[in-house]
N, C-alpha and C positions, 0 to 999 in steps of 0.2 A: 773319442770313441763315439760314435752311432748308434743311438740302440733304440730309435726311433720313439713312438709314444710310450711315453712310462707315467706309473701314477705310485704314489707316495702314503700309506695307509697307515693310523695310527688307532689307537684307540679313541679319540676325541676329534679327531681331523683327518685331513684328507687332503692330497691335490694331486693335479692331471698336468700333465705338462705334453703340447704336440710338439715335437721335431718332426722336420719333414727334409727332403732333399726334392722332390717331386712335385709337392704342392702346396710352397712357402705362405699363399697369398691366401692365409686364414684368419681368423682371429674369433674371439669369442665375443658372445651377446649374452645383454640379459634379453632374457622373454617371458616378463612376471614370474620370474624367481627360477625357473630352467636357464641353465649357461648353456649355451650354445656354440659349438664351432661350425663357423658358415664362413662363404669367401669371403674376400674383401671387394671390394668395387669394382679394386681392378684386376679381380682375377682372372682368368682365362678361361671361357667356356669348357664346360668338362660334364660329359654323362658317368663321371665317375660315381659310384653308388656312397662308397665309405669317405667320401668328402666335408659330408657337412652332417652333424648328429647332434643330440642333448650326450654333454659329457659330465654336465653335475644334476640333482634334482633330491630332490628331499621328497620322503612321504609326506601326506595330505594331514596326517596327526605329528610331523614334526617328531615324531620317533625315531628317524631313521635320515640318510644320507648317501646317494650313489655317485658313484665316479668311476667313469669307463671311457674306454676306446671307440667305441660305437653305438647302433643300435639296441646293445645289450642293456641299457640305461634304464629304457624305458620299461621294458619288462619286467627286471629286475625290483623295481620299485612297484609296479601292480602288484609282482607276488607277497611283496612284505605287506602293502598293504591289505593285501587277502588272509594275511595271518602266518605266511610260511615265516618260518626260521630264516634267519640272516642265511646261515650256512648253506642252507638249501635250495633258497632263492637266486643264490650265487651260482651254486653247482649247478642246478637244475636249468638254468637259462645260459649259461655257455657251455652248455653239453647240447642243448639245442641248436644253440644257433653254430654251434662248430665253429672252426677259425675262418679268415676272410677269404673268400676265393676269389684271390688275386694271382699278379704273378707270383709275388713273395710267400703267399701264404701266411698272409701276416696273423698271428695270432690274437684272439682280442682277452683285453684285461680288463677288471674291473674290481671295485672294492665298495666293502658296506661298513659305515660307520655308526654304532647306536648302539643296544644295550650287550651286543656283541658286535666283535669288528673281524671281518675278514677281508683279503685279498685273494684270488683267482686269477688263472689266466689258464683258456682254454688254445693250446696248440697243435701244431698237425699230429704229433706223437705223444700229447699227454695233455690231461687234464687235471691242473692244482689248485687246492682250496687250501688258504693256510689260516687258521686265527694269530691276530695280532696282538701282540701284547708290547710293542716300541714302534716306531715309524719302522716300513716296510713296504721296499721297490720292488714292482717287477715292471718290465719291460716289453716291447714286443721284440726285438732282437737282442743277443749277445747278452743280457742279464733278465734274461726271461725264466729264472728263478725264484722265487720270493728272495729278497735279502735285507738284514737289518741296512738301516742309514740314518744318517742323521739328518733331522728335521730342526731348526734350531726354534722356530718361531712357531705359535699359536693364532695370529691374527690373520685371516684370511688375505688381504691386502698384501700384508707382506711375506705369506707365506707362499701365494703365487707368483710373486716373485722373483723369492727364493728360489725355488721352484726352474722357473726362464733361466733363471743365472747358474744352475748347477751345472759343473764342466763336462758336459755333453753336449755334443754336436746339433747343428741347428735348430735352433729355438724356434719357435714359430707364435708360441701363446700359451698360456697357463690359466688355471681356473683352481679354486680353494675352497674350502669348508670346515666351520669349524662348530663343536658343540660347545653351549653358552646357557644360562641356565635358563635362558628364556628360550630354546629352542637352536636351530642351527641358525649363523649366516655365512654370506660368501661370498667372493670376488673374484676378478681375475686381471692379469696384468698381458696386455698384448703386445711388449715392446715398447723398448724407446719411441717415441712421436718422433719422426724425421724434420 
């Protein structure tokens, strides 16, 4: 099954997995402590807007942890650090930015990990904010509902991973986060090296 980019929301973690069919040639970066999805080398020219974004980033006091489908990242994470509510931070920034205006309409998702956890996903036809209390998918196509899942691992490494390897249709790169009591870390896995 397809169900394009999904992210994985717990109460303590977190990870973003891209599937693509359209534009494989991604991978993630660090870029002092923002994970980043950007092309690869060889990817193929494209003014495409929703191609390359921050898809993980942690607030400035380490309170908090964002993972999303696009440029809803970044916002998301000034709001908490301006003091809003997780809840709201969520709501309030993909009720703004709306879903993607592409062909697909692809909706964007995102989630907040820290002293509350949610996950969102704003759609052509509906905007959902859920609090998390188990790992919890949503999707940009066909399980673009929040849903429990299983998450098996904790360690960022290998829970993006995990993550890549879940039986969903093309992988492309994953990214991870987890809280530690020294604050968040995280990683991500781009595929086997050919």
């Amino acid at each position: 099954m397809y169900v394009g980019r999904f992210i994985v929301v717990a109460p303590d973690r977190a990870a973003y997995r891209v599937s693509s069919r359209s534009f494989p040639n991604r991978q993630v970066v660090d870029r002092d402590g923002t994970l980043t999805v950007a092309p690869t080398a060889d990817a193929p020219a494209t003014d495409n807007p929703y191609i390359s974004y921050n898809c993980l980033r942690t607030t400035a006091d380490g309170e908090a942890a964002v993972v999303g489908n696009g440029t809803q990242v970044d916002p998301i994470v000034e709001k908490l650090e301006a003091g809003y509510p997780a809840r709201d931070a969520l709501a309030e920034t993909l009720l703004a930015l709306d879903y993607e205006k592409d062909d697909y309409d692809t909706p964007r998702i995102a989630g907040v990990v820290g002293a509350e956890s949610y996950v969102g996903i704003v759609r052509r036809d509906a905007l959902l904010v859920h609090a998390v209390e188990e790992p919890t998918l949503v999707a940009t196509y066909e399980k673009d509902r929040p849903e429990a899942v299983d998450l098996e691992t904790t360690d960022p490494a290998e829970m993006a991973r995990e993550l890549y390897e879940f039986d969903l249709e093309h992988p492309v790169c994953a990214a991870a986060v987890a809280e530690t009591d020294d604050g968040f870390t995280t990683d991500f896995y781009n595929g086997p090296q050919a």
